[in-house]
C-alpha positions in Angstrom: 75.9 23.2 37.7 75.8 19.5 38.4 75.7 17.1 35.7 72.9 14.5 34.9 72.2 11.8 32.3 69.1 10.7 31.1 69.0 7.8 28.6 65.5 7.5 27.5 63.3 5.3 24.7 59.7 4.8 23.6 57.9 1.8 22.2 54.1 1.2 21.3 52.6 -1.8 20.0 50.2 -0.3 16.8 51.1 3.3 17.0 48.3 4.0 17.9 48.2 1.2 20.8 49.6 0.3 24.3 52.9 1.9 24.9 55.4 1.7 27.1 58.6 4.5 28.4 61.3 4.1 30.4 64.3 6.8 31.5 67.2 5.8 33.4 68.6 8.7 34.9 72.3 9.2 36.3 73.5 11.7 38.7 76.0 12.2 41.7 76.8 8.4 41.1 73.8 7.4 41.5 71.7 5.4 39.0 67.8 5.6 38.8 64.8 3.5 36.8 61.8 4.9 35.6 58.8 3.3 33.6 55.6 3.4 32.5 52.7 2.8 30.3 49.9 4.3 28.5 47.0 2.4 26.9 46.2 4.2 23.8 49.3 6.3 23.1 51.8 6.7 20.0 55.8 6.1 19.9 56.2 9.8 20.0 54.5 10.0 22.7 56.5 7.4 24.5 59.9 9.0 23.6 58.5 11.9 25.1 56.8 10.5 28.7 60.1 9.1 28.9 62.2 12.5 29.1 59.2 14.1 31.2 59.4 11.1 34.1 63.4 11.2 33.7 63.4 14.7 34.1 61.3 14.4 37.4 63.9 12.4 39.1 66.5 15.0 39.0 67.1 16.3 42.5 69.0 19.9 41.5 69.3 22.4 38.2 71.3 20.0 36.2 73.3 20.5 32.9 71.5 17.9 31.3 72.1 15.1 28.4 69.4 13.2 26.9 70.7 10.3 25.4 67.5 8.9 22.8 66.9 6.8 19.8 64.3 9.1 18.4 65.1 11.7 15.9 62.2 13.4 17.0 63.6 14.4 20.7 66.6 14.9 20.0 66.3 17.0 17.0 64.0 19.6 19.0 65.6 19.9 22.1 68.8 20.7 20.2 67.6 23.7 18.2 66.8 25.4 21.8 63.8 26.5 20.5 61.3 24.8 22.8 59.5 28.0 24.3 58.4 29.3 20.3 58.1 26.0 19.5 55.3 25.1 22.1 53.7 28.5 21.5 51.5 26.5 18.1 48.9 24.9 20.4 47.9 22.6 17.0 51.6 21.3 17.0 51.5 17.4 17.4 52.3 16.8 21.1 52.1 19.9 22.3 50.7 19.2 25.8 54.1 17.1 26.5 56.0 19.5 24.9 55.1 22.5 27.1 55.9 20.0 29.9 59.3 19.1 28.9 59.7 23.0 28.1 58.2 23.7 32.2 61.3 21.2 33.5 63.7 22.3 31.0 63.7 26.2 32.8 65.3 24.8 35.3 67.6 22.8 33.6 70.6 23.4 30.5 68.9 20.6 28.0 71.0 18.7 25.3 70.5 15.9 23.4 72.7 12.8 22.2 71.0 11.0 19.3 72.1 7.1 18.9 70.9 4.1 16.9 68.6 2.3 18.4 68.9 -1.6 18.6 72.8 -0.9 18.3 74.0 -2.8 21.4 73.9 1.1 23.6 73.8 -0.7 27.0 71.6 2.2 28.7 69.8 2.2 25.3 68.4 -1.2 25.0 67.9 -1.4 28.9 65.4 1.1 28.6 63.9 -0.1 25.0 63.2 -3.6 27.1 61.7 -1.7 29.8 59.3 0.4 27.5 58.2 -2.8 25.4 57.8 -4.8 29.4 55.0 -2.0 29.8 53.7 -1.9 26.6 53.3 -6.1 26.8 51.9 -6.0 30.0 48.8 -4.0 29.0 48.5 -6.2 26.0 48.0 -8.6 28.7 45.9 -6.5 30.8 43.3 -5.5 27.5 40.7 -7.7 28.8 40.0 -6.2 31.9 40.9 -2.8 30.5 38.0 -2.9 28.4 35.0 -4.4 30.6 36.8 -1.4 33.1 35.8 1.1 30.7 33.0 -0.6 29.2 31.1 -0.6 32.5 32.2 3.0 33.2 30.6 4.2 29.7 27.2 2.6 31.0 27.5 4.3 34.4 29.7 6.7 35.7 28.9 6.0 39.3 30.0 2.5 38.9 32.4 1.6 41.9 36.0 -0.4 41.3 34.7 -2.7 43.5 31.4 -3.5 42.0 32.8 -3.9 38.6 36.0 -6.1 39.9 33.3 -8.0 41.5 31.0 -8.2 38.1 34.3 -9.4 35.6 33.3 -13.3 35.1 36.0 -14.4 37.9 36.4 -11.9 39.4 39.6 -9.5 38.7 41.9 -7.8 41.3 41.1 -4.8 42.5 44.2 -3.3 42.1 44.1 -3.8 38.4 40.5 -2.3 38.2 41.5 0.3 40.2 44.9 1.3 37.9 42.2 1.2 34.6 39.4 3.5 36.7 41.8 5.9 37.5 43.0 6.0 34.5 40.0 6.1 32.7 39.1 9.7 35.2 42.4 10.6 34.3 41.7 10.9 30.4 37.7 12.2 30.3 39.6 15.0 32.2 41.6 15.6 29.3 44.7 16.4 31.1 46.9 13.5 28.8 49.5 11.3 29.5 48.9 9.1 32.8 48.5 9.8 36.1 51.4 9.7 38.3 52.5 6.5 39.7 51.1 4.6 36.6 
């Protein structure tokens, strides 16, 4: 079985409150970057979108090691437990944890645990990515809200008529990530949609 490394980490700014993941994942020599964000998320949360998106970069069944600062992960995928453990629909989580548990069939799952903010190379790479994505929809709030705000008063509303209605004027692209996003959630599927 090949051999794969994720090193993973979680931030959120209010917990509840934008967060941000990141995964870098190693394998066959090659090194890969993943990141993302969430607007209205928990750290736990975080820690866990990271492992999920990590996890989709793997190309092959992989003996895999997840290398995280939270307790949390690595705790639970070490007891090995995760298909009784995601059978408790009320569990905290449990839509990403029936995720993880969906990759991890195909996969031999372990967990490395290590202080976070210890000078872990991998480790803080990944804790600067996460808090990046988390910032940057700090920065983003403003449009974020009159996105949603407009879509509570009508549905129907178009990215382009509310980029067009923002007091400037916003870029589309930016409406566009929020609309989606905001389709994404009323669905009530969780998480982000890919590519965010």
């Amino acid at each position: 079985m090949n051999k794969a490394i994720i090193y993973t980490d979680g931030s959120c700014h209010g917990n509840p409150g934008p967060g941000g993941y990141a995964a870098i994942v190693t394998q066959d020599g090659i090194t890969k970057e993943v990141h993302g964000a969430d607007w209205y998320t928990t750290n736990n949360r975080m820690e866990l979108m990271a492992v999920i998106e990590g996890l989709k970069l793997l190309g092959k069944p992989s003996a895999v090691e997840i290398v995280t600062d939270s307790k949390y992960v690595a705790n639970q995928i070490n007891k090995g437990n995760l298909k009784s453990f995601i059978q408790d629909p009320n569990r905290k989580n449990a839509d990403l944890w029936q995720v993880i548990y969906r990759q991890s069939v195909k996969h031999a799952l372990s967990a490395t645990w290590v202080r976070g903010h210890s000078g872990h190379k991998q480790n803080q790479r990944c804790d600067s990515l996460a808090n990046m994505e988390a910032t940057r929809l700090e920065n983003e709030k403003e449009i974020r809200i009159f996105t949603v705000s407009e879509l509570l008063k009508d549905v129907t509303t178009t990215p382009e008529q509310i980029a067009a209605r923002f007091r400037s004027g916003y870029p589309l692209d930016l409406v566009q990530k929020y609309y989606n996003q905001f389709f994404y959630k009323m669905s009530g599927v969780g998480g982000v949609p890919d590519g965010e």
